[in-house]
C-alpha positions in Angstrom: 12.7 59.4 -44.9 14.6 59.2 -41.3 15.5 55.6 -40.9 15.2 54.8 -37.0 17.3 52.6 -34.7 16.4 49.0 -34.8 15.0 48.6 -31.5 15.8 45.1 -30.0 13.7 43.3 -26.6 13.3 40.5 -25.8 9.9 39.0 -24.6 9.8 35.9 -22.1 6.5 34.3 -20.9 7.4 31.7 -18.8 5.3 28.8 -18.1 3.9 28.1 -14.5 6.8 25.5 -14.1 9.2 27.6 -14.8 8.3 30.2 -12.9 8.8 27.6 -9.8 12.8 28.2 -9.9 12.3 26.5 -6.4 13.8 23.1 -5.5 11.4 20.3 -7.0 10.7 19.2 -3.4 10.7 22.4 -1.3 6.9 23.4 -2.2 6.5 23.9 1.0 9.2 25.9 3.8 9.8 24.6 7.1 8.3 28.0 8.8 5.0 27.3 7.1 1.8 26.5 9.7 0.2 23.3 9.1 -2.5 21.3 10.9 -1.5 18.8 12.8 -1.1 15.3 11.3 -3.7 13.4 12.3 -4.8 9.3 11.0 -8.7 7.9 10.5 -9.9 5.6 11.9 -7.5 6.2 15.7 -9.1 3.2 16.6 -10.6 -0.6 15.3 -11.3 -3.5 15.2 -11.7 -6.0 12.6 -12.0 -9.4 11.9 -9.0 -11.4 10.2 -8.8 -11.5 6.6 -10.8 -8.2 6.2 -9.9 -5.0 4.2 -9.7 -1.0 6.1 -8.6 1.8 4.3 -7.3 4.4 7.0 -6.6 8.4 5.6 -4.2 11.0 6.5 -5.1 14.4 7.2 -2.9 17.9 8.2 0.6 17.8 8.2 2.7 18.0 5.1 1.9 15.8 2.5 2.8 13.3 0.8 1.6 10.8 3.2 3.4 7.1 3.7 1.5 4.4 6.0 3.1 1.7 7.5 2.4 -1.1 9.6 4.8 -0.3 13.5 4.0 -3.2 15.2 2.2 -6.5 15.1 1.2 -8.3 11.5 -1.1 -7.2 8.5 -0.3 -5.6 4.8 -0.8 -2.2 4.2 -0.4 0.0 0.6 2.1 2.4 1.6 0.3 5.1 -0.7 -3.1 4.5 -0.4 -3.6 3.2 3.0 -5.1 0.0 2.5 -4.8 -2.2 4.8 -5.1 -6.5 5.0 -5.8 -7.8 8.0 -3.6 -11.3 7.8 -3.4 -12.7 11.4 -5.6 -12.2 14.8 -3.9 -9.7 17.6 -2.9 -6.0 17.9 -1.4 -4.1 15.1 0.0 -0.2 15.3 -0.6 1.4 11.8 1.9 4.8 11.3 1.4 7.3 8.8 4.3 9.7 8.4 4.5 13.0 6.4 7.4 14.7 4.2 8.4 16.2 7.6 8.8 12.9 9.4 6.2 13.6 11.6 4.2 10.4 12.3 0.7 9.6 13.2 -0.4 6.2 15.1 -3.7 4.1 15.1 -4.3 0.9 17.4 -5.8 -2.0 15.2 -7.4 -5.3 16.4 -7.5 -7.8 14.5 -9.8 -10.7 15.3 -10.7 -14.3 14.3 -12.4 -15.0 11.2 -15.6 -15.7 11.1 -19.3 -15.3 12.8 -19.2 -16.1 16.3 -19.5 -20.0 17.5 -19.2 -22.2 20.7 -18.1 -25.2 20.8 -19.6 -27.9 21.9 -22.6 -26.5 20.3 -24.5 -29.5 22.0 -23.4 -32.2 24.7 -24.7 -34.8 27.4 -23.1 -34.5 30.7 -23.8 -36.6 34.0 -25.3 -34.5 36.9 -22.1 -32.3 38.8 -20.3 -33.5 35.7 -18.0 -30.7 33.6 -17.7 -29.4 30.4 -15.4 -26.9 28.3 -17.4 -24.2 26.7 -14.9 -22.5 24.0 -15.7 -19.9 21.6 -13.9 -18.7 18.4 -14.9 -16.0 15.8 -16.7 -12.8 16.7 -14.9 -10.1 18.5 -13.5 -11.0 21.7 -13.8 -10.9 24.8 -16.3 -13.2 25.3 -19.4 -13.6 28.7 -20.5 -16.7 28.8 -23.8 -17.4 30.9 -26.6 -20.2 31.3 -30.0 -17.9 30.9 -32.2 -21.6 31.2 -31.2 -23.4 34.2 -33.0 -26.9 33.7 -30.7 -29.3 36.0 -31.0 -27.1 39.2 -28.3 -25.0 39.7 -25.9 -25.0 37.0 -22.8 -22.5 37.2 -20.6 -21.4 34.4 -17.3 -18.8 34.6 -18.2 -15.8 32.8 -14.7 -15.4 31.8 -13.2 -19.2 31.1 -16.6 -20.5 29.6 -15.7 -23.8 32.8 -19.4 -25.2 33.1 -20.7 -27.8 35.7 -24.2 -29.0 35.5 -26.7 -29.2 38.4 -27.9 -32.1 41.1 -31.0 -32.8 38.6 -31.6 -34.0 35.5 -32.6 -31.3 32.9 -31.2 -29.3 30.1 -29.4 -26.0 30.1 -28.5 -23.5 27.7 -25.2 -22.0 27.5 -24.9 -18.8 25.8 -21.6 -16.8 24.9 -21.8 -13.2 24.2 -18.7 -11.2 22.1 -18.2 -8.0 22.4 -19.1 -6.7 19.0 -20.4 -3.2 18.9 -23.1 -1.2 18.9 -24.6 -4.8 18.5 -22.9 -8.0 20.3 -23.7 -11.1 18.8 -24.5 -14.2 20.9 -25.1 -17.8 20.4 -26.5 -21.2 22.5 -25.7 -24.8 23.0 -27.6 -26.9 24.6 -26.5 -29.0 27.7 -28.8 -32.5 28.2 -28.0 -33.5 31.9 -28.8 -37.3 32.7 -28.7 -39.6 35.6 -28.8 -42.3 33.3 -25.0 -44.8 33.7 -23.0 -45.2 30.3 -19.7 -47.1 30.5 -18.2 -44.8 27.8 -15.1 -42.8 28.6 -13.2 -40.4 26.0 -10.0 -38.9 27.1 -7.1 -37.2 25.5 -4.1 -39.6 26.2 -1.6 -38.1 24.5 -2.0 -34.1 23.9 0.4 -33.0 20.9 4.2 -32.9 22.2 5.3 -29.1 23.3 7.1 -28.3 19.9 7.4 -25.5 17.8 6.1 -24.3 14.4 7.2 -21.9 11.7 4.0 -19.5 10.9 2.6 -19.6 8.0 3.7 -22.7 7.1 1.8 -26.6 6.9 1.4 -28.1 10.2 4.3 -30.4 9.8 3.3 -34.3 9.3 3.2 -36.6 12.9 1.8 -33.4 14.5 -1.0 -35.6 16.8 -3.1 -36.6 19.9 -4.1 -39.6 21.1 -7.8 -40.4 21.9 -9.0 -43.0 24.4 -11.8 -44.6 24.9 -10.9 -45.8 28.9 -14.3 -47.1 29.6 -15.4 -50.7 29.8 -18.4 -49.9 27.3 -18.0 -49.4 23.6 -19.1 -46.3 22.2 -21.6 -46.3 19.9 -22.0 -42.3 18.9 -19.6 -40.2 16.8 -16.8 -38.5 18.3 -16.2 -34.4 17.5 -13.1 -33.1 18.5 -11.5 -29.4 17.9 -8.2 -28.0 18.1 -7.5 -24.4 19.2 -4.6 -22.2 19.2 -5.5 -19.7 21.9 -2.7 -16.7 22.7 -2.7 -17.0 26.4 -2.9 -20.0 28.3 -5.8 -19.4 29.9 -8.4 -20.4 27.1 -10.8 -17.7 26.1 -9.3 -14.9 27.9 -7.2 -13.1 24.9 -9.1 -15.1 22.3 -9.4 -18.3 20.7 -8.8 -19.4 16.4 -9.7 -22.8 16.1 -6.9 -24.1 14.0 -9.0 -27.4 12.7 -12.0 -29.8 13.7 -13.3 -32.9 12.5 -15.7 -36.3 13.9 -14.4 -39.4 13.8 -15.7 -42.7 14.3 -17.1 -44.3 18.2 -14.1 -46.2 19.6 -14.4 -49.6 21.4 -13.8 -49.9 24.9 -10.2 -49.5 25.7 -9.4 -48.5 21.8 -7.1 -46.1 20.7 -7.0 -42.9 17.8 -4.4 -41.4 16.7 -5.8 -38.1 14.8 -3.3 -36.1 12.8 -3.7 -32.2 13.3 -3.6 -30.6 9.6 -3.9 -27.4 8.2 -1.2 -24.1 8.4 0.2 -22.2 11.6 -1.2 -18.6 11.8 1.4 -16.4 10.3 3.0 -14.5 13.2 4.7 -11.6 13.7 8.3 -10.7 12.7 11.0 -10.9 14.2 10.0 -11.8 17.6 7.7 -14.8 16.5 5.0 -15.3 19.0 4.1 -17.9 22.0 0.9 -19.8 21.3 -0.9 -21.9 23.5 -3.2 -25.2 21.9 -5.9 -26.9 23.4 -7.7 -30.2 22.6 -11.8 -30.6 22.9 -13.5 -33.5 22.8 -17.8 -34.2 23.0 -19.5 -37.2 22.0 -23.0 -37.4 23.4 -22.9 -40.9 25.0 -20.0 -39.8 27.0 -21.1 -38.5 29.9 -17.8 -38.4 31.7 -17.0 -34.8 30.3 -14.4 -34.2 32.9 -11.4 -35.5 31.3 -12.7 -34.3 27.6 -10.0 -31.1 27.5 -6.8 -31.0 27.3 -4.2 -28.0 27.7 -2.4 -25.9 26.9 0.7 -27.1 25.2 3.3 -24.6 24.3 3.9 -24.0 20.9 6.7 -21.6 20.0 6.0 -19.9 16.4 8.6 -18.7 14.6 8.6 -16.9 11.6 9.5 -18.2 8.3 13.2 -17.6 6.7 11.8 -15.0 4.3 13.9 -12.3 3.3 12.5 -9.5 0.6 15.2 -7.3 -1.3 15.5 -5.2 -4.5 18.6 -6.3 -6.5 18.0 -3.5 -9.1 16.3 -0.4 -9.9 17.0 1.5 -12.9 15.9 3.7 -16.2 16.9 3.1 -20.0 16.5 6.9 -20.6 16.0 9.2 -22.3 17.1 11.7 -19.0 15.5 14.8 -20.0 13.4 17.0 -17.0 9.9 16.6 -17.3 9.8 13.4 -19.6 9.0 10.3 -19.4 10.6 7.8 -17.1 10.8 4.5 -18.3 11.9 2.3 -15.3 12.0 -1.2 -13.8 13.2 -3.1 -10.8 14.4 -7.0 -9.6 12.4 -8.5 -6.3 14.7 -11.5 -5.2 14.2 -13.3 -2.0 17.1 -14.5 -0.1 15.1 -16.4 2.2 15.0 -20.1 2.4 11.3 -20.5 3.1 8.6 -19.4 0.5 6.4 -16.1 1.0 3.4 -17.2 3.5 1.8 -13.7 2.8 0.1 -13.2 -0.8 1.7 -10.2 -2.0 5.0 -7.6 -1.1 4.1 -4.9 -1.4 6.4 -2.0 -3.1 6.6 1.8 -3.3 9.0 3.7 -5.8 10.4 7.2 -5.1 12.8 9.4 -7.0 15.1 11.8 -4.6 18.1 13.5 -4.7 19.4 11.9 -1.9 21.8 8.7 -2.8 21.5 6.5 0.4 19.3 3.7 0.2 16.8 4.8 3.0 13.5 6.7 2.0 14.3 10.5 2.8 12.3 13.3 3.4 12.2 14.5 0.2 11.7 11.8 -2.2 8.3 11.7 -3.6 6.8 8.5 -4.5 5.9 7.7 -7.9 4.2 4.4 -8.4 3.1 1.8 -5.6 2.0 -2.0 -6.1 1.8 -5.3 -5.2 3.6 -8.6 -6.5 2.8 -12.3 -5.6 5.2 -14.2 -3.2 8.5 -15.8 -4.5 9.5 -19.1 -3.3 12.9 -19.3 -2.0 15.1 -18.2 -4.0 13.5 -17.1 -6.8 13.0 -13.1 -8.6 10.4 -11.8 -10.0 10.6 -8.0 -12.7 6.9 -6.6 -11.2 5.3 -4.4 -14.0 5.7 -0.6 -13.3 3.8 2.4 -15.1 5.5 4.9 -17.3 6.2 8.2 -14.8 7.8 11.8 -15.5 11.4 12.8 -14.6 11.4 16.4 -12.4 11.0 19.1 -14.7 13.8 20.6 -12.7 16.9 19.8 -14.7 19.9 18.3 -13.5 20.0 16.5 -10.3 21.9 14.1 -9.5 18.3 12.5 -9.3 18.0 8.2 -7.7 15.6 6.1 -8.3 14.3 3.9 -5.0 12.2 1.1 -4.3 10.7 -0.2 -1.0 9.2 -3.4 -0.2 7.8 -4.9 2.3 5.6 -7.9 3.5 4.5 -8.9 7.0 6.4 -12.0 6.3 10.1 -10.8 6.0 12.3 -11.6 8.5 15.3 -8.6 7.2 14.2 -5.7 7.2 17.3 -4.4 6.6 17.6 -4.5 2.8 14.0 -3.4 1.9 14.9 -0.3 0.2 17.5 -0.3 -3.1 18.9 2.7 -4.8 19.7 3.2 -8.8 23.0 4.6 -9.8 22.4 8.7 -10.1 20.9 10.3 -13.2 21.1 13.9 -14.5 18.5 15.1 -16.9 19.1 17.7 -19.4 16.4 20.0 -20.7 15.3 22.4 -24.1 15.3 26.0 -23.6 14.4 27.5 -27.4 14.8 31.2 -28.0 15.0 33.7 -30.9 18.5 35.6 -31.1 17.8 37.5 -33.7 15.3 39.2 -36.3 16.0 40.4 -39.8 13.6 42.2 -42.1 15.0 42.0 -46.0 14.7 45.5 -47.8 10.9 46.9 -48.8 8.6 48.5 -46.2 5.5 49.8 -48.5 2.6 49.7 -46.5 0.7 46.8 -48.4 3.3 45.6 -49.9 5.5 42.4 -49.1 7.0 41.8 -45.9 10.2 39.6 -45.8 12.7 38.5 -43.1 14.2 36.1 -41.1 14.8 35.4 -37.5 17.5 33.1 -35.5 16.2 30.3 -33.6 18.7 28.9 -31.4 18.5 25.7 -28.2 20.2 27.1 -25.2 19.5 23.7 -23.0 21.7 20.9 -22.3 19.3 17.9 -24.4 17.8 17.9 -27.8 14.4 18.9 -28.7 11.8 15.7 -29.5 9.0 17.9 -30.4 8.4 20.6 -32.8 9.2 24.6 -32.5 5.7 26.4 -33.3 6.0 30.2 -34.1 4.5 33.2 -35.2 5.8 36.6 -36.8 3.3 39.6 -36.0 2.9 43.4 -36.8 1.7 45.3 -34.0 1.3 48.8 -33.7 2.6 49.2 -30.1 6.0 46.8 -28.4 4.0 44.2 -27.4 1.2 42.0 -28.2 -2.0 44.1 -27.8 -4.8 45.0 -29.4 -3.9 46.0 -33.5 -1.7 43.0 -33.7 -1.8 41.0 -37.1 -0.4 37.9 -37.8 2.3 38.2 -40.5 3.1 34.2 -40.4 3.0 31.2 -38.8 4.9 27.5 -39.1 7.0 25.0 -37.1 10.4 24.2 -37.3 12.2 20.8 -36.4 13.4 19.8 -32.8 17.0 21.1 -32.7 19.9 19.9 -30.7 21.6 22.1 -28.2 24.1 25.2 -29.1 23.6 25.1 -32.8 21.3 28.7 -34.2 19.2 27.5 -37.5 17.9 31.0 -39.4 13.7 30.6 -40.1 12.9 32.9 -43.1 9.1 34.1 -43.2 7.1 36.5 -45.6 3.8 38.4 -45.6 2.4 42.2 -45.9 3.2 44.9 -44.4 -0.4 46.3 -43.0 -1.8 49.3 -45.3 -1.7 52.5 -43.1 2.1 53.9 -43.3 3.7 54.4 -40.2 5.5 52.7 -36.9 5.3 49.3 -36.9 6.6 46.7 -34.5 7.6 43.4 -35.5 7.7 40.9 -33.1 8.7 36.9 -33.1 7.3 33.9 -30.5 8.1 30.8 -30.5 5.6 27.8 -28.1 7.5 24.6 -28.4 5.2 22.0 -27.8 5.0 18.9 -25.6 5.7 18.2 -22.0 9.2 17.9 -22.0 10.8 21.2 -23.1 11.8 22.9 -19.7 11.6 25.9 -19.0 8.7 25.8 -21.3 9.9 29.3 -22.3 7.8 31.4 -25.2 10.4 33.2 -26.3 10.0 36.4 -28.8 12.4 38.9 -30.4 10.6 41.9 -30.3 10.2 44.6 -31.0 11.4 45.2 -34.6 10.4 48.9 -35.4 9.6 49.7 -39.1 8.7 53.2 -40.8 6.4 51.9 -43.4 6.5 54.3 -46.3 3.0 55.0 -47.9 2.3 53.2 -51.1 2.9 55.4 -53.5 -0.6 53.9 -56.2 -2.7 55.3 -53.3 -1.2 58.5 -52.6 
């Protein structure tokens, strides 16, 4: 019998990864035609404290929000955003190509809508300070009964004066909440009737300044007076505002805190502390409020001298500075497995975080400057509590995957930030560089031991060798066949199948395997795979040495 050749091929079936020899982050070329990135909503308004998720659309993802100007929180991933303090806000979203994406946000007080006094007595032609909070500003204000003659409020300031006759009006304030504005009333009872009672606000709260965020230092008070010659004998409501212009109403109103206290005798004094926590305000500039002082008791019906303002107050924000003092893996550094990883939150700051959370985005890129590039995709996003000054905190992470491109140098980075921070300078941390190694099995070599009777055992050996950098964790599956043509068609049979151990890089190990030659005599092709399991063998390479050509003699019992 002529003895042919050994024929030897190898067969390689890469996996879809594999077959993406492109850079881990170039998915996408900069000639390719993408719609134009675009945010939802462009435009809204909401009131303080309340949630909004805006989305990203076009451009080239993935997308990072931020907040450009003005105060909130917002999940850098996700979009989600916190509205924390009343005023404008310019929410970015930018994609892998930098291009960015703007919405205008307004945020507004908390709260229905109210208006305050929400009921008073007033002499005729006397005056009184309509002031509204909540809602969704601006504000009308209007007097749509008209019982003391001829009543006039500013639509604008809310500045009322009643008419030359006894009556009662209504005073109504309108927001601008759409499609529906809400509106509410107070009633005005103007009398002719003589009281001797006469509140005033002596002493309005010193011009000072505050750090937002932060308790309304203690000694922060007016002084009421009762400068009639007639004690009063009703209680005394009084509210506190913090308005942003000083022109009350006009850019709107929070009212920072409100109480009643007790009727004062004539010519008595109160001192009434103002409590409570300066709205946080925006960083670094800090922000310019403006506070106003109310006053309404009904059996003072000199209403004139009842409001008092505006006092400068000068917010600053609070010494809170956010950095990363670590970021880093334990291993194991091999492409396409897990990454175990961690990271240190320390602020610097002397002042404790006046914002709940920080929140924090993590990134692996092959770029080593601590600055989010282009290319590094982020991999986990959360939020932490605030640390008091000082203090660090080790947030949990989730378990991630390395690139399954090997090598690298690959960094690990972590952004935070908070609406809060006053250095934004040091918000984003870099670990030292990693390089990941990778398996890569393949079969060198396939023996077949003497004795080719068709029917009749089958017995060889092949060479299974790791040509990657790291050592195999999972096992080597593999499968001898007999096919009739060089590759893996129809009229294959399985000669054997088994697994083999993980193997560490460079080193061949020789697999033996056995079965029977198939019972019609002639060409044969034996052929060799190996599958190694698991995620982290890249390439994920089946590899096969094949084909091993065979003249199977006939059995000589069945000739």
């Amino acid at each position: 019998m002529k003895r042919l050749p050994r024929l030897l091929a190898v067969l390689h079936v890469l996996s879809l990864l594999s077959c993406k020899q492109a850079s881990f982050y170039g998915a996408l070329g900069d000639n390719v035609h993408v719609v134009p990135l675009a945010i939802a909503p462009s435009a809204a308004s909401v009131a303080i404290g309340s949630n909004l998720t805006f989305t990203a659309s076009g451009g080239v993802p993935p997308y990072t929000f931020s907040i450009a100007s003005g105060m909130g929180s917002i999940n850098t991933t996700s979009g989600a955003f916190s509205a924390t303090t009343v005023g404008a806000i310019t929410v970015q979203v930018r994609d892998r190509k930098n291009t960015t994406s703007r919405a205008m946000l307004t945020v507004t007080p908390t709260g229905p809508l109210a208006i305050n006094p929400a009921a008073v007595s007033v002499n005729i032609n006397g005056t009184i300070q309509f002031i509204a909070s909540g809602g969704t500003p601006p504000y009308t204000f209007s007097i749509p009964v008209k019982g003391s003659g001829a009543p006039t409020i500013n639509p604008a300031t809310g500045l009322y004066q009643s008419g030359f006759s006894a009556g009662a009006d209504t005073v109504t304030v309108t927001d601008s909440a759409a499609p529906t504005p809400a509106t509410v009333s107070s009633t005005v009872t103007v009398t002719t009737a003589a009281s001797n009672v006469d509140y005033t606000v002596q002493s309005p709260p010193p011009p000072s300044g505050g750090v937002g965020g932060m308790p309304i230092p203690a000694g922060y008070s007016f002084v009421v007076r009762n400068q009639g010659v007639a004690a009063g004998s009703q209680p005394l409501s009084w509210w506190v505002y913090l308005s942003n212009s000083p022109s009350i109403n006009s850019a709107g109103t929070l009212l920072l805190v409100n109480n009643v206290a007790g009727a004062l005798p004539a010519g008595g004094t109160l001192t009434i502390p103002i409590t409570g926590s300066w709205p946080i305000v925006p960083v670094p500039a800090g922000a310019t409020k403006y506070l106003f002082v109310q006053l309404s008791a009904t059996d003072d019906l000199n209403s004139a001298n009842n409001f008092a303002g505006p006092v400068t107050i000068t917010l600053t924000p609070p010494n809170v500075d956010y950095t990363v003092t670590t970021v880093s893996s334990p291993g194991p550094y091999v492409a396409g497995s897990t990454l175990g990883w961690g990271f240190t939150l320390h602020n610097n700051g002397t002042d404790a975080g006046v914002s709940p959370t920080v929140q924090w985005t993590a990134y692996v890129s092959t770029d080593p400057t601590a600055t989010i590039d282009a290319g590094a995709k982020a991999i986990d996003s959360g939020t932490t509590p605030a640390l008091a000054p000082g203090a660090s905190s080790s947030p949990a992470t989730d378990v991630e995957t390395w690139p399954t491109a090997p090598g690298g140098p690959y960094y690990l980075k972590v952004s935070v930030s908070s609406p809060d921070d006053v250095n934004t300078t040091n918000n984003v941390a870099v670990s030292v560089p990693y390089t990941t190694t990778f398996v890569d099995y393949t079969i060198t070599a396939v023996n077949v031991l003497p004795g080719t009777i068709a029917g009749q055992t089958l017995s060889g050996n092949f060479d299974l060798k790791n040509i990657g950098t790291g050592t195999g964790s999972q096992p080597v599956s593999w499968t001898a066949y007999v096919s009739p043509t060089p590759t893996l068609g129809a009229g294959v049979v399985v000669l054997a199948s088994s697994t083999a151990a993980a193997q560490p890089p460079g080193i061949p190990i020789t697999i033996p395997f056995s079965g029977l030659w198939p019972k019609t005599a002639g060409l044969w092709y034996l052929i060799v795979t190996e599958n190694a399991g698991g995620t982290i063998q890249f390439p994920a390479t089946i590899s096969s040495r094949a084909p091993e050509l065979r003249q199977i003699r006939p059995n000589p019992i069945t000739r």
